[in-house]
VOSE-228442 format. One record per residue: residue in one letter; x, y, z of N, C-alpha, C in turn. Coordinates in steps of 0.2 Angstrom, whole numbers. Layout:
BEGIN
<r rest="a" n_u="X" n_v="Y" n_w="Z" ca_u="X" ca_v="Y" ca_w="Z" c_u="X" c_v="Y" c_w="Z"/>
...
This chain:
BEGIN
<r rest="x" n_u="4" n_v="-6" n_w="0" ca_u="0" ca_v="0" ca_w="0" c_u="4" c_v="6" c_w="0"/>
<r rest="x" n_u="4" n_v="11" n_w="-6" ca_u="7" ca_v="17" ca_w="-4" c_u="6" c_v="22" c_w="2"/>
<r rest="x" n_u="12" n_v="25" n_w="3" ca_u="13" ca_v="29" ca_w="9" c_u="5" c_v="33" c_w="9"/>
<r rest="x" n_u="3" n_v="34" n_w="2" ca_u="-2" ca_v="40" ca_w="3" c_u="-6" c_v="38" c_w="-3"/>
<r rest="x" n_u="-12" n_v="36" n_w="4" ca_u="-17" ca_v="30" ca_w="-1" c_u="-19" c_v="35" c_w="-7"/>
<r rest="x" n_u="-22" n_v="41" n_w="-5" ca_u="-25" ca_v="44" ca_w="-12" c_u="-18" c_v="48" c_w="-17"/>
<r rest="x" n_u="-14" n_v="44" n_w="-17" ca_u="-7" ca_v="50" ca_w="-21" c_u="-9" c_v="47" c_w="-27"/>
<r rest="x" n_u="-13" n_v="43" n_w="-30" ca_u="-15" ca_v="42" ca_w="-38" c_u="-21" c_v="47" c_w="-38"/>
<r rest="x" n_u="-27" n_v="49" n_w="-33" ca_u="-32" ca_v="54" ca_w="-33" c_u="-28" c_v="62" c_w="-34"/>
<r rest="x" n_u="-22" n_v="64" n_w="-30" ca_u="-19" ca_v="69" ca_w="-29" c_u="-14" c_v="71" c_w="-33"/>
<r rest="x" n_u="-13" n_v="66" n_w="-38" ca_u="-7" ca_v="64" ca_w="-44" c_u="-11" c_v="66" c_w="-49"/>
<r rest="x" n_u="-18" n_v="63" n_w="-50" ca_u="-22" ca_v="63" ca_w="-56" c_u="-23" c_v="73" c_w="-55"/>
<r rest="x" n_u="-26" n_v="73" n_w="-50" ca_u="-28" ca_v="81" ca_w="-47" c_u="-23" c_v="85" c_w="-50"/>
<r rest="x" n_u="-17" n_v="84" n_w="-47" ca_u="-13" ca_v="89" ca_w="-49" c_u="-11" c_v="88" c_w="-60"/>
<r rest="x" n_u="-13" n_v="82" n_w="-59" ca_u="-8" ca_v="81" ca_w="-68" c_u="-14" c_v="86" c_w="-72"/>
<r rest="x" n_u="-21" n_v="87" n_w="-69" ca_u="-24" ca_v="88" ca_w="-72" c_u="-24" c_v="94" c_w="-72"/>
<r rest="x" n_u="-24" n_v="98" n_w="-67" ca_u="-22" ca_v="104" ca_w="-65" c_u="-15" c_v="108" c_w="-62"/>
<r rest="x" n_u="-9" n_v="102" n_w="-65" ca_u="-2" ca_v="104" ca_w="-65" c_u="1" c_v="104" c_w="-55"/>
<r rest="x" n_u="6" n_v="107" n_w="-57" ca_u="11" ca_v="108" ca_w="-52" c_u="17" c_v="110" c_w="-52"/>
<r rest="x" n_u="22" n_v="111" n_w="-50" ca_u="28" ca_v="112" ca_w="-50" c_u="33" c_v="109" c_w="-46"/>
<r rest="x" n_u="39" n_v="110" n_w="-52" ca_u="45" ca_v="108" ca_w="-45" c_u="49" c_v="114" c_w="-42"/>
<r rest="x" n_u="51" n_v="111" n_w="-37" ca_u="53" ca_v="114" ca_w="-30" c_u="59" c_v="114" c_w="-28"/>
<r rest="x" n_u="63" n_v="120" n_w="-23" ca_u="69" ca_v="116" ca_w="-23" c_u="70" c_v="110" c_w="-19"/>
<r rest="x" n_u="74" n_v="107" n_w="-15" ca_u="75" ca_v="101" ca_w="-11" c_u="75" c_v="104" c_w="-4"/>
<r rest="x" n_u="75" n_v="109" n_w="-3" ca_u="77" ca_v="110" ca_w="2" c_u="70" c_v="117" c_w="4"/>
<r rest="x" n_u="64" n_v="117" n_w="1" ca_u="61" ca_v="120" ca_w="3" c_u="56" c_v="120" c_w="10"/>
<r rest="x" n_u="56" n_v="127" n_w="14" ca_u="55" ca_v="126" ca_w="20" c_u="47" c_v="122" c_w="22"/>
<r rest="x" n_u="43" n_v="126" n_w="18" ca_u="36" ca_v="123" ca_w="18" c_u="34" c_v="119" c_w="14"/>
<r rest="x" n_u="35" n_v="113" n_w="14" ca_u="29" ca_v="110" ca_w="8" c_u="24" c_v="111" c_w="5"/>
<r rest="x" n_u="20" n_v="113" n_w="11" ca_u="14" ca_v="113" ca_w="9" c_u="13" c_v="120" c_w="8"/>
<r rest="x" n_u="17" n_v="123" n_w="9" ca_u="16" ca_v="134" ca_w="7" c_u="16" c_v="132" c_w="-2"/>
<r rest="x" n_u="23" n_v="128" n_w="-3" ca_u="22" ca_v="125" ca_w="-9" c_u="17" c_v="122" c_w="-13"/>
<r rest="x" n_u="15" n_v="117" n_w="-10" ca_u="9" ca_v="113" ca_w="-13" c_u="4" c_v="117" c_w="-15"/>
<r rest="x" n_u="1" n_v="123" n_w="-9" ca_u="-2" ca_v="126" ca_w="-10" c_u="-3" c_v="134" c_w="-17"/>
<r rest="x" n_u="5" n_v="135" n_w="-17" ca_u="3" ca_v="139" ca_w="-23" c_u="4" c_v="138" c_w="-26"/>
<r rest="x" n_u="9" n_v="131" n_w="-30" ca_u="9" ca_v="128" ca_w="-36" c_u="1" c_v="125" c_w="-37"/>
<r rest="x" n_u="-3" n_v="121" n_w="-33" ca_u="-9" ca_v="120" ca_w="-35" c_u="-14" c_v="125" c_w="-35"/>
<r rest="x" n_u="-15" n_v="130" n_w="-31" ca_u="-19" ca_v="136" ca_w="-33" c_u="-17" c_v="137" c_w="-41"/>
<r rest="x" n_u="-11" n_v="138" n_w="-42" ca_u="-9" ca_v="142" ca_w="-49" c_u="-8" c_v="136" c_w="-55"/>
<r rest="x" n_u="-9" n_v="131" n_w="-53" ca_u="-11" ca_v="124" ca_w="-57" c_u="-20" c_v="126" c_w="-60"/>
<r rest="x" n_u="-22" n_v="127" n_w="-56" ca_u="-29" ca_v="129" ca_w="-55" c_u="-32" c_v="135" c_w="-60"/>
<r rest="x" n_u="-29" n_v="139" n_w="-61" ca_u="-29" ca_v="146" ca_w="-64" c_u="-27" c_v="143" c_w="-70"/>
<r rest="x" n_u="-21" n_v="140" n_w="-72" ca_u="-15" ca_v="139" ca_w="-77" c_u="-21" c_v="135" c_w="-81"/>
<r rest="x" n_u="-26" n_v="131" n_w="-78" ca_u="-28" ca_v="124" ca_w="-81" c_u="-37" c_v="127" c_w="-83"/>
<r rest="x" n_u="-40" n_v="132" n_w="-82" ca_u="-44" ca_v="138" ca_w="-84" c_u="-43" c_v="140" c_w="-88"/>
<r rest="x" n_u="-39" n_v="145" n_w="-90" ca_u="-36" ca_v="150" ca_w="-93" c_u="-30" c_v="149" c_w="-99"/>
<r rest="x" n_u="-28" n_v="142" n_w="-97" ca_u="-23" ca_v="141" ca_w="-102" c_u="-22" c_v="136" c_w="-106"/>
<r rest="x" n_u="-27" n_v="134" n_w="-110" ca_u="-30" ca_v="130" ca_w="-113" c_u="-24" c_v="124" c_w="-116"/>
<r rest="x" n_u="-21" n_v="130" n_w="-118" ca_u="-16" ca_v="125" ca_w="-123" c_u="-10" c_v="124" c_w="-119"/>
<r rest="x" n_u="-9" n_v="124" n_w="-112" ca_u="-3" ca_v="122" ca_w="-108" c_u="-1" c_v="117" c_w="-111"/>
<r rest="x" n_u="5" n_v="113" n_w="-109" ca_u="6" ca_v="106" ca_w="-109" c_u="7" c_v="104" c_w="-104"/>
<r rest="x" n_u="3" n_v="99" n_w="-101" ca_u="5" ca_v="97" ca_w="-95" c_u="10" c_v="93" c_w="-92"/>
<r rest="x" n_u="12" n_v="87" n_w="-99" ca_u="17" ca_v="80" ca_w="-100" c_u="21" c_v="84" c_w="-95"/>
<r rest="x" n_u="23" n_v="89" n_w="-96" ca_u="31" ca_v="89" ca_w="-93" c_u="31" c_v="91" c_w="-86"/>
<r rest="x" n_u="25" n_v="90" n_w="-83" ca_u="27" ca_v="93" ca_w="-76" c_u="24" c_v="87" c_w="-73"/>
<r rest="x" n_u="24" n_v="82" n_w="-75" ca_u="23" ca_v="75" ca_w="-69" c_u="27" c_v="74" c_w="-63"/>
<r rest="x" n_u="34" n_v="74" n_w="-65" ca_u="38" ca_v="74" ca_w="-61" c_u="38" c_v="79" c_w="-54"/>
<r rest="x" n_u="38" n_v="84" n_w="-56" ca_u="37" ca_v="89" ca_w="-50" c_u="30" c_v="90" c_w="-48"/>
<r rest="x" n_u="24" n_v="86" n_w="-51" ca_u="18" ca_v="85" ca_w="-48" c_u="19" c_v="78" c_w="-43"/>
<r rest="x" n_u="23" n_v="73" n_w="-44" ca_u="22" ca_v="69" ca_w="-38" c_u="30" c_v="69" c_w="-33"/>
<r rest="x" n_u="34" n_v="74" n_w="-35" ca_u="37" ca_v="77" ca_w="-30" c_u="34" c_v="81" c_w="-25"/>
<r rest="x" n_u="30" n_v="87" n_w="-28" ca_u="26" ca_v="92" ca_w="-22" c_u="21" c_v="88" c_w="-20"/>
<r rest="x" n_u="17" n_v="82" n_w="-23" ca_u="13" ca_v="78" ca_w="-18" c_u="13" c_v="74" c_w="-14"/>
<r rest="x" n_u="20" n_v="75" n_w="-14" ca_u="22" ca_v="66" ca_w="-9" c_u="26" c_v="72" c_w="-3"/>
<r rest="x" n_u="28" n_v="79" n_w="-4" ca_u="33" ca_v="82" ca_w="1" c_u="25" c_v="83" c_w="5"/>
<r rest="x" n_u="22" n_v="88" n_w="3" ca_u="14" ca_v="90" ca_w="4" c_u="13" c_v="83" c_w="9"/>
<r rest="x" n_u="12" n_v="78" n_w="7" ca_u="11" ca_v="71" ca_w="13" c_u="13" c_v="72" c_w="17"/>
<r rest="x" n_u="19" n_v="71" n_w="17" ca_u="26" ca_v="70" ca_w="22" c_u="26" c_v="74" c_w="25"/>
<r rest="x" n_u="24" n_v="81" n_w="26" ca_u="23" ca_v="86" ca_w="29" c_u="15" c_v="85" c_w="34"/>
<r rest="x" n_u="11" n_v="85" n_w="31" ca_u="6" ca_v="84" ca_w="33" c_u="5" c_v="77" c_w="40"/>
<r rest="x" n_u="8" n_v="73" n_w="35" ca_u="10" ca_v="68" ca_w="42" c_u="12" c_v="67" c_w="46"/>
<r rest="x" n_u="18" n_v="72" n_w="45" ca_u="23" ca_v="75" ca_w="53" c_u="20" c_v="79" c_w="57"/>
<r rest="x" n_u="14" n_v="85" n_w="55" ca_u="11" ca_v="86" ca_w="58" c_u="6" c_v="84" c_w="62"/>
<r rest="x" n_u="4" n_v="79" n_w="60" ca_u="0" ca_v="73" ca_w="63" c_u="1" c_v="74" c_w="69"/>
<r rest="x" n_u="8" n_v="68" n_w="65" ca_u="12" ca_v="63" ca_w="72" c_u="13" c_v="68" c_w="78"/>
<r rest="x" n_u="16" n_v="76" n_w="77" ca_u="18" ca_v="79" ca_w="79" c_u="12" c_v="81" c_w="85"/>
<r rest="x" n_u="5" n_v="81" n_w="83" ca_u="-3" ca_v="83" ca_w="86" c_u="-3" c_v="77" c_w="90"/>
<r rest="x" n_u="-2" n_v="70" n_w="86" ca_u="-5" ca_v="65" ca_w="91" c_u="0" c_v="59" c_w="91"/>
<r rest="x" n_u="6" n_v="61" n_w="97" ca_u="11" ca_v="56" ca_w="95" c_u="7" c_v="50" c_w="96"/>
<r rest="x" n_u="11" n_v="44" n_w="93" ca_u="10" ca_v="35" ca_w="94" c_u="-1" c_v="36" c_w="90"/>
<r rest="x" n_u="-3" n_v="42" n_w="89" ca_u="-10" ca_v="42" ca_w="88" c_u="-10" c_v="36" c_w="81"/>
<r rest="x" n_u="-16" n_v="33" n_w="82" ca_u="-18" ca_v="28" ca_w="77" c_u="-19" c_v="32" c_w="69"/>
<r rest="x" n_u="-21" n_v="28" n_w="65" ca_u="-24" ca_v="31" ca_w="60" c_u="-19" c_v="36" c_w="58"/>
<r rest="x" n_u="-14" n_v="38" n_w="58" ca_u="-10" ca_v="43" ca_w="58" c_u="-11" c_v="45" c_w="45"/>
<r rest="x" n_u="-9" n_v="41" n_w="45" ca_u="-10" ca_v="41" ca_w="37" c_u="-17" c_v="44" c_w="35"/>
<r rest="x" n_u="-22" n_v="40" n_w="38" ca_u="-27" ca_v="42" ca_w="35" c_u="-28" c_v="48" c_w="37"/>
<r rest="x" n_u="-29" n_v="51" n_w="44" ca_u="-28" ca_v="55" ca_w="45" c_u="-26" c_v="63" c_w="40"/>
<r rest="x" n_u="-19" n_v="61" n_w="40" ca_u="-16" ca_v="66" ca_w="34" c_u="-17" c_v="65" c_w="29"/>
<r rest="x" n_u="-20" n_v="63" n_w="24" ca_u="-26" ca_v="60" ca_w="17" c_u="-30" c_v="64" c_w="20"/>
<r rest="x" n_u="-33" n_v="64" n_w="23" ca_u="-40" ca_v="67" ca_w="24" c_u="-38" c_v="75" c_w="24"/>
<r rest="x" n_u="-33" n_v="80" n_w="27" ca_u="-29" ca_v="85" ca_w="26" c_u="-29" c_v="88" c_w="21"/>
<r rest="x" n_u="-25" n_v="83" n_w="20" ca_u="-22" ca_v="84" ca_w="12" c_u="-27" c_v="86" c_w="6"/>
<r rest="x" n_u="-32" n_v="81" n_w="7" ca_u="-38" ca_v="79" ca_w="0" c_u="-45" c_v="85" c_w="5"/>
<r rest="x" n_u="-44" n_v="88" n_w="7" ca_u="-49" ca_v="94" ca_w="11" c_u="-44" c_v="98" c_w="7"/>
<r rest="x" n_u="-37" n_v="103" n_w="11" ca_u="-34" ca_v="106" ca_w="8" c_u="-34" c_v="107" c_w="-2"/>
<r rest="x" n_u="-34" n_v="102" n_w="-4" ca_u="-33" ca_v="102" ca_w="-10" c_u="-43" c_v="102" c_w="-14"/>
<r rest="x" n_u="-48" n_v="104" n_w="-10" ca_u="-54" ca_v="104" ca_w="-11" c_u="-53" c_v="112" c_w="-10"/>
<r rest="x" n_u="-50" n_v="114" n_w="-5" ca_u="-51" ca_v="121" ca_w="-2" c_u="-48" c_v="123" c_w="-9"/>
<r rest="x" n_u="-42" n_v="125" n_w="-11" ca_u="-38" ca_v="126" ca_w="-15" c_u="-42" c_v="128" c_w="-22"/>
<r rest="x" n_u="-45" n_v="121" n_w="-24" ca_u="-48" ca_v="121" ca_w="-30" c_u="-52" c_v="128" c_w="-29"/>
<r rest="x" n_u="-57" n_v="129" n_w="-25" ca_u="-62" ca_v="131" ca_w="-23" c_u="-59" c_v="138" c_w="-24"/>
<r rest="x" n_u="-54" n_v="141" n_w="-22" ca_u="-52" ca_v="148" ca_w="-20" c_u="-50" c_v="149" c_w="-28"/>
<r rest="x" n_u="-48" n_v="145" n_w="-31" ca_u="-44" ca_v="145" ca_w="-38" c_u="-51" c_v="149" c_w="-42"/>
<r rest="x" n_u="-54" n_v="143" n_w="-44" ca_u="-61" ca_v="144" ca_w="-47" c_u="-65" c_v="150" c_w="-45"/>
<r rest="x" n_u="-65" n_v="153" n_w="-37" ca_u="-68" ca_v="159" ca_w="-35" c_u="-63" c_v="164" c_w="-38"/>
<r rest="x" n_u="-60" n_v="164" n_w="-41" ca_u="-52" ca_v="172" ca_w="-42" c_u="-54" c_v="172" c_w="-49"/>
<r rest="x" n_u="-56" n_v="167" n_w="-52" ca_u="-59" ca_v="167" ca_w="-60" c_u="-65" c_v="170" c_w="-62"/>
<r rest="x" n_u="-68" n_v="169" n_w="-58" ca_u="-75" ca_v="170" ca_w="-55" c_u="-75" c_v="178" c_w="-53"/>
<r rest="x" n_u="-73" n_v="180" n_w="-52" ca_u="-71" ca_v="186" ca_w="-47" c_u="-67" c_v="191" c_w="-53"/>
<r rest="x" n_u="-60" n_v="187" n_w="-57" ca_u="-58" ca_v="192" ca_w="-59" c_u="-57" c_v="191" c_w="-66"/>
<r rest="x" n_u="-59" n_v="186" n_w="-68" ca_u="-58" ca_v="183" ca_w="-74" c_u="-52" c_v="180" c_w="-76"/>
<r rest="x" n_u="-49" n_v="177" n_w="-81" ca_u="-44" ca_v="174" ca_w="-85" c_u="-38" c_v="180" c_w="-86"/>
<r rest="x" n_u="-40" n_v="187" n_w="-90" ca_u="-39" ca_v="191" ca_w="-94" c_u="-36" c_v="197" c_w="-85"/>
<r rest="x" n_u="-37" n_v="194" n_w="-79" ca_u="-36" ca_v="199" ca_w="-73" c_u="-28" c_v="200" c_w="-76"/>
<r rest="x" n_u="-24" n_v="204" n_w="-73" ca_u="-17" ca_v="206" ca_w="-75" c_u="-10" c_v="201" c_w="-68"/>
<r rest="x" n_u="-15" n_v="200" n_w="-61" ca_u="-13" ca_v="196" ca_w="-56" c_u="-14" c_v="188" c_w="-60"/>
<r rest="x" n_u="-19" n_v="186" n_w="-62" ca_u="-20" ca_v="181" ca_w="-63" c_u="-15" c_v="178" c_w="-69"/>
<r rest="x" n_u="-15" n_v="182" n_w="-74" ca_u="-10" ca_v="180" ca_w="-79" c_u="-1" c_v="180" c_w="-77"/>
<r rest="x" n_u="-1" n_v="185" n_w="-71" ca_u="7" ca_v="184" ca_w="-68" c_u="6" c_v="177" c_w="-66"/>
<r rest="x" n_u="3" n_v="176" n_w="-62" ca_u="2" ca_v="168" ca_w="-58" c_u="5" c_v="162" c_w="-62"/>
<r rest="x" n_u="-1" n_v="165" n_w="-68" ca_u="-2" ca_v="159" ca_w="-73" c_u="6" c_v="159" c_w="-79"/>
<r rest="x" n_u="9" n_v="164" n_w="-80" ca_u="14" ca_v="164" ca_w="-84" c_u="20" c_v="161" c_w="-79"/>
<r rest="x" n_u="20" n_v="165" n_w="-74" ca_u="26" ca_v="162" ca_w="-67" c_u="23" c_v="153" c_w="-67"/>
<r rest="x" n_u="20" n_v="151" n_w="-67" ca_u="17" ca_v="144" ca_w="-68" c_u="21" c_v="139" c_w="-72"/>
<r rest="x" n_u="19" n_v="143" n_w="-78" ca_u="21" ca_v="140" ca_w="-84" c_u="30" c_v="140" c_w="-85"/>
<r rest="x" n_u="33" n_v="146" n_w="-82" ca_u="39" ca_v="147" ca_w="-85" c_u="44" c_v="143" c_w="-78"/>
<r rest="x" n_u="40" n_v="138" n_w="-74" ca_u="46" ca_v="136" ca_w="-70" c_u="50" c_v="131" c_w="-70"/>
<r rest="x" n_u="56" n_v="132" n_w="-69" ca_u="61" ca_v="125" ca_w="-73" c_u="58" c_v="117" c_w="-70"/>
<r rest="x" n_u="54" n_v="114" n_w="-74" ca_u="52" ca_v="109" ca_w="-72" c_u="55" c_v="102" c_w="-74"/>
């Protein structure tokens, strides 16, 4: 069983909606997770003709750091606590609902063509993946 039963749900999410690579050494995972997927979000709206083939790799890099992070803070909340994985899935897969949620609201709000939303989307696209 993998580390992180839904990482084929959070894989598929992000393939479909992108992501980015990261350095190795970045402090927050999940600050990461969170504005690569938000701007995954926008990217995958607004920019039809993205390609996405080439960011798989940094898509199941940020979603396995995002886990591991998630589940240190678990363990961190409830040392020896049972359930500790599913737990952090359940985070993670909220998190990544919230996410979508706020992305589709900033479209909604400000459109494709807003001048913030296309920095986003062009910083997105233009990261060494």
């Amino acid at each position: 069983m993998p580390r992180h039963k839904n990482v084929s749900v959070a894989l598929l999410a992000m393939s479909l909606l992108s992501g980015g690579a990261i350095a190795a050494d970045a402090p927050d995972a999940l600050a990461v997770f969170d504005d690569t997927f938000l701007a995954a979000t926008l990217t995958d709206a607004c920019n039809l003709s993205f390609d996405w083939s080439k960011t798989q790799k940094g898509i199941a890099e940020i979603s396995l750091r995002a886990f591991d992070e998630m589940l240190a803070k678990v363990h961190e909340a409830d040392p020896g606590g049972e359930a500790a994985e599913d737990k952090a899935n359940t985070a993670l897969d909220l998190r990544t609902k919230t996410l979508l949620r706020q992305g589709k609201d900033m479209i909604a709000e400000k459109g494709c063509r807003d001048a913030e939303l296309q920095k986003r989307i062009k910083d997105f696209a233009d990261r060494a993946w």
